[in-house]
PDB file of N, CA, C and O in Angstrom:
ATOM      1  N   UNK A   1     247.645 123.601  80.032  1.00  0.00           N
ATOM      2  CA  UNK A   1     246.773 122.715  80.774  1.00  0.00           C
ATOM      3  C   UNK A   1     246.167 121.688  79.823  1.00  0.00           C
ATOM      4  O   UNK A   1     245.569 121.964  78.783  1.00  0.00           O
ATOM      5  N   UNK A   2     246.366 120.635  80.242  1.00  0.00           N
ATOM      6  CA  UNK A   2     245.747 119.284  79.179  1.00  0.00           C
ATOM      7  C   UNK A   2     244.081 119.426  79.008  1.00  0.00           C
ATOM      8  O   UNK A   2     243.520 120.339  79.612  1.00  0.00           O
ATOM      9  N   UNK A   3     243.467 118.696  78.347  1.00  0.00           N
ATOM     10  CA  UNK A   3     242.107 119.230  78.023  1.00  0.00           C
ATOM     11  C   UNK A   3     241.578 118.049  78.228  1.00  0.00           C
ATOM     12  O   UNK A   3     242.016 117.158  77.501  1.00  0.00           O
ATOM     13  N   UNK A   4     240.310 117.597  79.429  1.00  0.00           N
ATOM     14  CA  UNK A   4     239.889 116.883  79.928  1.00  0.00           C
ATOM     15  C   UNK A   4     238.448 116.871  79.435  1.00  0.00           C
ATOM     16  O   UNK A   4     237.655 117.810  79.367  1.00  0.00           O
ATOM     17  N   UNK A   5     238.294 115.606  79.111  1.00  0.00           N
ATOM     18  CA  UNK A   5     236.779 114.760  78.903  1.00  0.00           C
ATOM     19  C   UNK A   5     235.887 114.872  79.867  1.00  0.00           C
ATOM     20  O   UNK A   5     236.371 114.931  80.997  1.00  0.00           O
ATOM     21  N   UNK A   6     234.501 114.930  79.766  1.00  0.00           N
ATOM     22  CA  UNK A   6     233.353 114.271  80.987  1.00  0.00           C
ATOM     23  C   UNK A   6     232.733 113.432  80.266  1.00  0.00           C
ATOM     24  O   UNK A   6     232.237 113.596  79.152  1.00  0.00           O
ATOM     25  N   UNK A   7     232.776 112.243  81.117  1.00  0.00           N
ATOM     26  CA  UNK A   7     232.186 111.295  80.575  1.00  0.00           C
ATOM     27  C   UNK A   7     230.498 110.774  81.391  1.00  0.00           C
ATOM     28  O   UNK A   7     230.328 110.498  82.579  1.00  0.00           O
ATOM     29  N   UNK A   8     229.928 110.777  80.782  1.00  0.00           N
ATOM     30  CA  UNK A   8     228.570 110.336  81.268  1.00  0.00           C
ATOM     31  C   UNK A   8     228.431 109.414  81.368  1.00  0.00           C
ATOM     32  O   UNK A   8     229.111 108.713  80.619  1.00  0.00           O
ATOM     33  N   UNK A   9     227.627 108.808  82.184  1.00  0.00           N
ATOM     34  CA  UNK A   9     228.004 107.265  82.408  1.00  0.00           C
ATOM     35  C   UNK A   9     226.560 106.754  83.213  1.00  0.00           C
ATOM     36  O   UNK A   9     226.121 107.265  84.244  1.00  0.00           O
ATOM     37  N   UNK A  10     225.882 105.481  82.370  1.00  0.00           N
ATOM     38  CA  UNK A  10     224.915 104.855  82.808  1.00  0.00           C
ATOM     39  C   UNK A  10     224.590 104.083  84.358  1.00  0.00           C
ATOM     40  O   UNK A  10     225.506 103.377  84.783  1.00  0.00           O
ATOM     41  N   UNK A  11     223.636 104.165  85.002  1.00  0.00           N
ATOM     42  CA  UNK A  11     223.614 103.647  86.237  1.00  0.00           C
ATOM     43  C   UNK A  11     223.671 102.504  86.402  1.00  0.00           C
ATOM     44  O   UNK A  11     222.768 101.845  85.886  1.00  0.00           O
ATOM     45  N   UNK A  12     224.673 101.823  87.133  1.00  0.00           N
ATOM     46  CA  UNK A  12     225.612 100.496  87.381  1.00  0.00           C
ATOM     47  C   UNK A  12     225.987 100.242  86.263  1.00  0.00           C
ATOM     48  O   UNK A  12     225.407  99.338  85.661  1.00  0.00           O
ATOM     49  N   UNK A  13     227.142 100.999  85.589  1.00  0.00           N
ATOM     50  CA  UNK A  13     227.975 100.500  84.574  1.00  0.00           C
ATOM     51  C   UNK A  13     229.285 101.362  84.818  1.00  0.00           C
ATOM     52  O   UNK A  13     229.954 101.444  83.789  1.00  0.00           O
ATOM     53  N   UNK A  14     229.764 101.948  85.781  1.00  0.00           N
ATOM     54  CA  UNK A  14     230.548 102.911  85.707  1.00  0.00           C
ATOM     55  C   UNK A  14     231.955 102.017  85.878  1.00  0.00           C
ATOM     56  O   UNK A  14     233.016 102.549  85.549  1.00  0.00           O
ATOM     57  N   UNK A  15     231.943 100.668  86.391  1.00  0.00           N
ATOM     58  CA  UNK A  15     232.865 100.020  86.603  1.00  0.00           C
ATOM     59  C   UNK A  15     233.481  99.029  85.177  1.00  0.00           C
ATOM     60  O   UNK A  15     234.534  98.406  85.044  1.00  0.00           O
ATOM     61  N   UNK A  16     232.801  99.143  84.639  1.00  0.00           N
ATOM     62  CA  UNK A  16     232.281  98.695  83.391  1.00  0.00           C
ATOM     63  C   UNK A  16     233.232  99.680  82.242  1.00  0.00           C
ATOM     64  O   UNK A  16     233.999  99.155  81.434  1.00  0.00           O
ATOM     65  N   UNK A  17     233.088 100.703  82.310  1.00  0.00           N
ATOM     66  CA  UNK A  17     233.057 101.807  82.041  1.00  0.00           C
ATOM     67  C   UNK A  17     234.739 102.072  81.898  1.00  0.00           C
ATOM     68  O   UNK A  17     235.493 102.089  80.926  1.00  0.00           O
ATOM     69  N   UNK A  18     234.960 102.288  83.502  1.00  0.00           N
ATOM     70  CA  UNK A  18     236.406 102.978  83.752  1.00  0.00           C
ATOM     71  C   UNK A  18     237.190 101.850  83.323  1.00  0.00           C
ATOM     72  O   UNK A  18     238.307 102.101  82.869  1.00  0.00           O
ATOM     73  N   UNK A  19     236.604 100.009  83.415  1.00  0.00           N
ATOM     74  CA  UNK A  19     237.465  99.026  82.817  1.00  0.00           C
ATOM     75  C   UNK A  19     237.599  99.387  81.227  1.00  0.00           C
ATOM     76  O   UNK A  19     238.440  98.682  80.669  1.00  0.00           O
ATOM     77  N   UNK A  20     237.189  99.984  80.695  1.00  0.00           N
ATOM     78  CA  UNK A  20     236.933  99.728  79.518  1.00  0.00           C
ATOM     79  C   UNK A  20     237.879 100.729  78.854  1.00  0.00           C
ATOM     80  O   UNK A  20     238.536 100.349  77.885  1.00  0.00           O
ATOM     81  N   UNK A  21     238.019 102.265  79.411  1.00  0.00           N
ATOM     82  CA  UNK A  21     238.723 103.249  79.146  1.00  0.00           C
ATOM     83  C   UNK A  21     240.372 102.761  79.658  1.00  0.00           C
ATOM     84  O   UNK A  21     241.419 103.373  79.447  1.00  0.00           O
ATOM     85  N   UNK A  22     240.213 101.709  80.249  1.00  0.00           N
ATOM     86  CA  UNK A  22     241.841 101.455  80.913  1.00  0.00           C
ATOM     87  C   UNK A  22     242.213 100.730  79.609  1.00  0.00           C
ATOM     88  O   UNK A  22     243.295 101.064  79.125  1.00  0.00           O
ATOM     89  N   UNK A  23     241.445  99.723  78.908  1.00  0.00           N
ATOM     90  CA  UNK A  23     241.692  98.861  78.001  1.00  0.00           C
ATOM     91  C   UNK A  23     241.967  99.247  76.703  1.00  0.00           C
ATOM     92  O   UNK A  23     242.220  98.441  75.808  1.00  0.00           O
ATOM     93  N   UNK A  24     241.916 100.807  76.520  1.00  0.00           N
ATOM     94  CA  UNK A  24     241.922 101.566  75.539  1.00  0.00           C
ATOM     95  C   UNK A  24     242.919 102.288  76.101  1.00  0.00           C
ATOM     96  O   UNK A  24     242.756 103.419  75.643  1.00  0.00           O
ATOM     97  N   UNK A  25     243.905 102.302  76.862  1.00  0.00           N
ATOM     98  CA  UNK A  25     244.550 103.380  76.957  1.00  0.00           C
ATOM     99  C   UNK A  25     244.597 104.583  77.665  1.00  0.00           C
ATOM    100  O   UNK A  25     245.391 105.518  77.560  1.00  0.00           O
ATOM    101  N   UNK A  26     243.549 104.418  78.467  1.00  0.00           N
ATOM    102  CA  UNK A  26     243.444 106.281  79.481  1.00  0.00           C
ATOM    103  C   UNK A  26     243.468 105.682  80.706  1.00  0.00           C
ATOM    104  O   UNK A  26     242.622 104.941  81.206  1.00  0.00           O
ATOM    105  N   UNK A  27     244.764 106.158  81.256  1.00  0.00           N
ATOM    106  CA  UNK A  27     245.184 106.296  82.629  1.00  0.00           C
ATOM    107  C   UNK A  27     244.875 106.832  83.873  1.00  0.00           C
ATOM    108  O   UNK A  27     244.694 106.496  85.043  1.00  0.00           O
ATOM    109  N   UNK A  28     244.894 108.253  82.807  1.00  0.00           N
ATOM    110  CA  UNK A  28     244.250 109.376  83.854  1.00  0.00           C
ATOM    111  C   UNK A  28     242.952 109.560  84.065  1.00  0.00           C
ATOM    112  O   UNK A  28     242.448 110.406  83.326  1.00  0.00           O
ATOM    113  N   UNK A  29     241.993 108.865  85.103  1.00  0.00           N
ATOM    114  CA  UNK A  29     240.927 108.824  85.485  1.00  0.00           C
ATOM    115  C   UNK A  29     240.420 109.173  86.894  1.00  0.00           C
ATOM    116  O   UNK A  29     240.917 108.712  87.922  1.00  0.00           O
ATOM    117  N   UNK A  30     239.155 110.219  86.837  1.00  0.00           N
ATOM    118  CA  UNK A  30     238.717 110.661  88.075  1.00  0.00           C
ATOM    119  C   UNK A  30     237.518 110.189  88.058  1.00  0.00           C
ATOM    120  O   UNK A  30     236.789 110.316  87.074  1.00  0.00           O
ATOM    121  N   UNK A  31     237.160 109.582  89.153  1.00  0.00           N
ATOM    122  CA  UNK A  31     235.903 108.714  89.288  1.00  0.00           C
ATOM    123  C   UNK A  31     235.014 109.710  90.180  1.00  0.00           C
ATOM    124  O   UNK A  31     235.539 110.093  91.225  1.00  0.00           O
ATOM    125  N   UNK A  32     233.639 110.200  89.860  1.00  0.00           N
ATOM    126  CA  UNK A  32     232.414 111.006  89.970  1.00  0.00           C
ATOM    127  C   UNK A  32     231.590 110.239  90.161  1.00  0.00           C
ATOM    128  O   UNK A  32     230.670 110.584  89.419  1.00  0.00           O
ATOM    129  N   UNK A  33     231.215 109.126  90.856  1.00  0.00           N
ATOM    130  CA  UNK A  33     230.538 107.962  91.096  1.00  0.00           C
ATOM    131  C   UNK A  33     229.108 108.299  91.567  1.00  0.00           C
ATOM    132  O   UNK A  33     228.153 107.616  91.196  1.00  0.00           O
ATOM    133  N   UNK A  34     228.919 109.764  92.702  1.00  0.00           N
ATOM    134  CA  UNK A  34     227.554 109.959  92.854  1.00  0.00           C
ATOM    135  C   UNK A  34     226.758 110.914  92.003  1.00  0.00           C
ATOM    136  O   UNK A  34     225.598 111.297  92.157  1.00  0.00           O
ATOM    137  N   UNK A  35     227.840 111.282  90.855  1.00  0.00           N
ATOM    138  CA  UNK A  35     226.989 112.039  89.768  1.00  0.00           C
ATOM    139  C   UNK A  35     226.746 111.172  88.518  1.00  0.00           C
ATOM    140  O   UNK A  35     225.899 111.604  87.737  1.00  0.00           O
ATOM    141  N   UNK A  36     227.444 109.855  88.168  1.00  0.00           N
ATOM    142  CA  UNK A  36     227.679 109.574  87.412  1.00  0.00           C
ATOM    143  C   UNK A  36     228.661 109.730  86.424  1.00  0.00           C
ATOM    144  O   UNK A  36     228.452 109.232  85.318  1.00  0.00           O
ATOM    145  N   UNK A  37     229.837 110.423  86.673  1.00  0.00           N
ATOM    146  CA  UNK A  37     230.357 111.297  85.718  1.00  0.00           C
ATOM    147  C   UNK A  37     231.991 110.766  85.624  1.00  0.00           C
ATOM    148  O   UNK A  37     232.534 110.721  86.728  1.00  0.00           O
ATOM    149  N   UNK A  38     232.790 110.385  84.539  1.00  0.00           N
ATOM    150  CA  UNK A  38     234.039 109.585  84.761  1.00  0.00           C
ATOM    151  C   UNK A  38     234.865 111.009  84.053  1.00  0.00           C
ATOM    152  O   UNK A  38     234.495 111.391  82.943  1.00  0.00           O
ATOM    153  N   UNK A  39     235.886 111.670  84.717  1.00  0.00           N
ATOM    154  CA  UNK A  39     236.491 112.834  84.318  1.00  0.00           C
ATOM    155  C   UNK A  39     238.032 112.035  83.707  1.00  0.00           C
ATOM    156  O   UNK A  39     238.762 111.461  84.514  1.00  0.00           O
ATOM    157  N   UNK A  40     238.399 112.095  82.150  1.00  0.00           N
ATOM    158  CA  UNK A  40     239.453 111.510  81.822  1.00  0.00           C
ATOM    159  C   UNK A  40     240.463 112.709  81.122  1.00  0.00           C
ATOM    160  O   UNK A  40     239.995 113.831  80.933  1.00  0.00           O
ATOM    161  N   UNK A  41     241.589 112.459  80.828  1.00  0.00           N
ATOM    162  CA  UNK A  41     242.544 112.927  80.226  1.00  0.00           C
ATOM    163  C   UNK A  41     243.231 112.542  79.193  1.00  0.00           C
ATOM    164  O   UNK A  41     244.453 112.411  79.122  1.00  0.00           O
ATOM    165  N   UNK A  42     242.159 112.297  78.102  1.00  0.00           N
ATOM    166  CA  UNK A  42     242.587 111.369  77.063  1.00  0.00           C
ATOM    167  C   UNK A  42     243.906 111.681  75.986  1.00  0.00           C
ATOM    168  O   UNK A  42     244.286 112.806  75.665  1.00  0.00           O
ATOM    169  N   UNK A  43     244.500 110.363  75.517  1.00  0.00           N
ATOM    170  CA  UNK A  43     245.719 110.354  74.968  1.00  0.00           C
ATOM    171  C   UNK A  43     245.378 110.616  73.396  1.00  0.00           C
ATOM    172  O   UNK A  43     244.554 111.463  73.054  1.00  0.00           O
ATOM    173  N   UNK A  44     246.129 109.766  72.431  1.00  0.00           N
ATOM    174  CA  UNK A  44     245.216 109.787  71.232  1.00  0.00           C
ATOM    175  C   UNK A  44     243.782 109.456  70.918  1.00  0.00           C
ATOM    176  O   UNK A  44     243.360 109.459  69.762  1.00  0.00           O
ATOM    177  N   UNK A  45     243.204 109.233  71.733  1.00  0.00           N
ATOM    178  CA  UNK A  45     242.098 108.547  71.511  1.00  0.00           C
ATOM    179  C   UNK A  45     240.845 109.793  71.115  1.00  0.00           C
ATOM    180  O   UNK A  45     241.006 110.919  71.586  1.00  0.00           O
ATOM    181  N   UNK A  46     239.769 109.537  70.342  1.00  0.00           N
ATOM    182  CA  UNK A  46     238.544 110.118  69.797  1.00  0.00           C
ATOM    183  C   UNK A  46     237.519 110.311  70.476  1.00  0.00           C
ATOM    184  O   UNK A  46     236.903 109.245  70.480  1.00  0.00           O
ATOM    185  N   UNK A  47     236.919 111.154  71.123  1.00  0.00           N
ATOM    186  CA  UNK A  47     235.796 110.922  71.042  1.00  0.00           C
ATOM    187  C   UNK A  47     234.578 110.070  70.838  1.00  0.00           C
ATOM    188  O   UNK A  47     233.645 109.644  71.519  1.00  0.00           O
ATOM    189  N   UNK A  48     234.917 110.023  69.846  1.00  0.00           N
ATOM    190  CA  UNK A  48     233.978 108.951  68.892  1.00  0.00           C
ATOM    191  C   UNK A  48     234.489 107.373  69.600  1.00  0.00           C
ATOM    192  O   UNK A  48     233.637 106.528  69.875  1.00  0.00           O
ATOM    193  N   UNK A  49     235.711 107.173  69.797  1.00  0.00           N
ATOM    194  CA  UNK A  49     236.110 105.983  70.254  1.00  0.00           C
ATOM    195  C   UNK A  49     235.495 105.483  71.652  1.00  0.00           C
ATOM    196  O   UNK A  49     235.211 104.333  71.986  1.00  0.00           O
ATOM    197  N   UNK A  50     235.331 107.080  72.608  1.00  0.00           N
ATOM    198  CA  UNK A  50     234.680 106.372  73.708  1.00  0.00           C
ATOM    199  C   UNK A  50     233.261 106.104  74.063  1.00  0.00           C
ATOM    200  O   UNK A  50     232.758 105.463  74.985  1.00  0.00           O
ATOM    201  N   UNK A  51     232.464 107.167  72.489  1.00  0.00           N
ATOM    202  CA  UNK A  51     231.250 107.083  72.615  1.00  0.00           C
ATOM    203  C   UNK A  51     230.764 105.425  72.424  1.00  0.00           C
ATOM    204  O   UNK A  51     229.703 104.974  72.855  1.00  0.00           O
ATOM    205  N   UNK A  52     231.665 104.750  71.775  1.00  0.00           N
ATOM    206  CA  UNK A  52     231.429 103.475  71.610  1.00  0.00           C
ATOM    207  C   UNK A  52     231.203 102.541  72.619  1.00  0.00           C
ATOM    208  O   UNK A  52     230.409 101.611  72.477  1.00  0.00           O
ATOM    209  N   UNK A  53     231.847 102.732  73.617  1.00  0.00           N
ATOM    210  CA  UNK A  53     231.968 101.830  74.807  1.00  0.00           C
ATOM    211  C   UNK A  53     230.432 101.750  75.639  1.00  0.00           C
ATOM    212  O   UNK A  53     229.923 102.813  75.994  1.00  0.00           O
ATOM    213  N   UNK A  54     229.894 100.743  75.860  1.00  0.00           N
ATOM    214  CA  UNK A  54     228.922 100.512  76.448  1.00  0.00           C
ATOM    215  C   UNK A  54     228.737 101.023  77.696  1.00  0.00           C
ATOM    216  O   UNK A  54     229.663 101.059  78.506  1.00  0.00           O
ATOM    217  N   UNK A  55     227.428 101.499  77.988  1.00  0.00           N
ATOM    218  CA  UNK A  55     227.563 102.708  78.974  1.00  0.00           C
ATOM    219  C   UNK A  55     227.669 103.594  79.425  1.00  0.00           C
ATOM    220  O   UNK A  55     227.393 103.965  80.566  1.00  0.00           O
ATOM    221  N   UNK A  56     228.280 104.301  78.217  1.00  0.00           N
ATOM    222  CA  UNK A  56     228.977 105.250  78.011  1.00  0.00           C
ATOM    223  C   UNK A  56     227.343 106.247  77.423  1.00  0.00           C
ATOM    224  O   UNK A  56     226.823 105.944  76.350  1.00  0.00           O
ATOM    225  N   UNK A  57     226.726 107.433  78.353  1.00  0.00           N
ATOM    226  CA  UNK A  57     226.148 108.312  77.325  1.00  0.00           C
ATOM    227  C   UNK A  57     225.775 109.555  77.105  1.00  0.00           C
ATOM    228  O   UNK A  57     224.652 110.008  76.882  1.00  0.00           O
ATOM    229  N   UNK A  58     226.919 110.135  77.194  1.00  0.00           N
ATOM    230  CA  UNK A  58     227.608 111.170  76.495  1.00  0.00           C
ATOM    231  C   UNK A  58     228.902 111.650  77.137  1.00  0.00           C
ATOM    232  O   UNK A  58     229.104 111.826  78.339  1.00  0.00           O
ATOM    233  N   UNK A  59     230.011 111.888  75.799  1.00  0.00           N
ATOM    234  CA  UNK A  59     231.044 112.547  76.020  1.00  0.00           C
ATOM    235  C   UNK A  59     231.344 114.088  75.631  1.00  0.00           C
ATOM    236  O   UNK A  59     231.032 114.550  74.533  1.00  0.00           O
ATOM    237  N   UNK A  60     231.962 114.809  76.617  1.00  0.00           N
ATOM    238  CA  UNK A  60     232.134 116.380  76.093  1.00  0.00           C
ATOM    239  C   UNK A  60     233.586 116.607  76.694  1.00  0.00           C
ATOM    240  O   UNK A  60     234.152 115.945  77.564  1.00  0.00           O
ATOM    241  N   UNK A  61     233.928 117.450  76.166  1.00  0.00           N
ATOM    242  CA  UNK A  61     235.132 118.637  76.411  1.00  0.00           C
ATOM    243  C   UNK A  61     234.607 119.106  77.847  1.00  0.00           C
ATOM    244  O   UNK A  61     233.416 118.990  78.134  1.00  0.00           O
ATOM    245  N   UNK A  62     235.755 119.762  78.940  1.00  0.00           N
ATOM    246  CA  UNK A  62     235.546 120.450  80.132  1.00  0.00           C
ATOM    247  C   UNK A  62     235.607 121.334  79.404  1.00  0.00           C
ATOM    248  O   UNK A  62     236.138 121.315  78.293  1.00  0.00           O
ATOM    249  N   UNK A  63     234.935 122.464  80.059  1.00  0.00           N
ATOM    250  CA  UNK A  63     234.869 124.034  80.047  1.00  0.00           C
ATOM    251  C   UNK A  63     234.882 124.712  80.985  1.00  0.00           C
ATOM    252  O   UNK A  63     234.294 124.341  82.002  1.00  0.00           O
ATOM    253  N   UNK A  64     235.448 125.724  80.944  1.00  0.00           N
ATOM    254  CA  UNK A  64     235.846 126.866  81.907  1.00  0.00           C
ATOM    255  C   UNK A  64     234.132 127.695  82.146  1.00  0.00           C
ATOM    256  O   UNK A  64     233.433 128.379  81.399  1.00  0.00           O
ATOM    257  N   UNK A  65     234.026 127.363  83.091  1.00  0.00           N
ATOM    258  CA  UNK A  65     232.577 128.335  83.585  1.00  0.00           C
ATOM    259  C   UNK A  65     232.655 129.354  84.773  1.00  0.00           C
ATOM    260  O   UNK A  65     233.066 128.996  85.876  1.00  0.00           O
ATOM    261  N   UNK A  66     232.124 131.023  84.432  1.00  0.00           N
ATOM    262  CA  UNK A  66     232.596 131.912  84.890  1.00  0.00           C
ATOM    263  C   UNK A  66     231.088 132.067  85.736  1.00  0.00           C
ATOM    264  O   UNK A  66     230.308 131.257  85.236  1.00  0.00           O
ATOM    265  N   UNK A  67     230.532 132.724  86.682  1.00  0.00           N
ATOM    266  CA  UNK A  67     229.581 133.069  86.856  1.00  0.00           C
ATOM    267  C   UNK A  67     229.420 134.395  87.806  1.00  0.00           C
ATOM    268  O   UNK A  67     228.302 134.850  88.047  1.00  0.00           O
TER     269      UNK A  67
END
């Protein structure tokens, strides 16, 4: 199973946002629009590369949560 990003994402910038991750390369994008939250499937790209993008604030790893 590929290992998917959450991306956090500032209020009215999410369009901003998902343009910005296309321009870099990530295709695979799920848009979370009333949480704020852009779910990606990133290629080579860093971490660090998307923390850069404006708007952007905070990126993590998905995790498996049991309860």
């Amino acid at each position: 199973m590929k290992t998917k990003w959450l991306i956090s994402v500032k209020d009215d910038s999410m369009s901003k946002v998902v343009n910005e991750l296309g321009l870099i390369g990530i295709k695979d994008v799920e848009i979370l629009d009333a949480i704020g939250v852009v779910v990606v499937v990133p290629g080579n790209q860093k971490i660090a590369d998307i923390e850069k993008i404006e708007g952007v604030l905070n990126v993590e790893e998905e995790r498996d949560v049991s309860i």
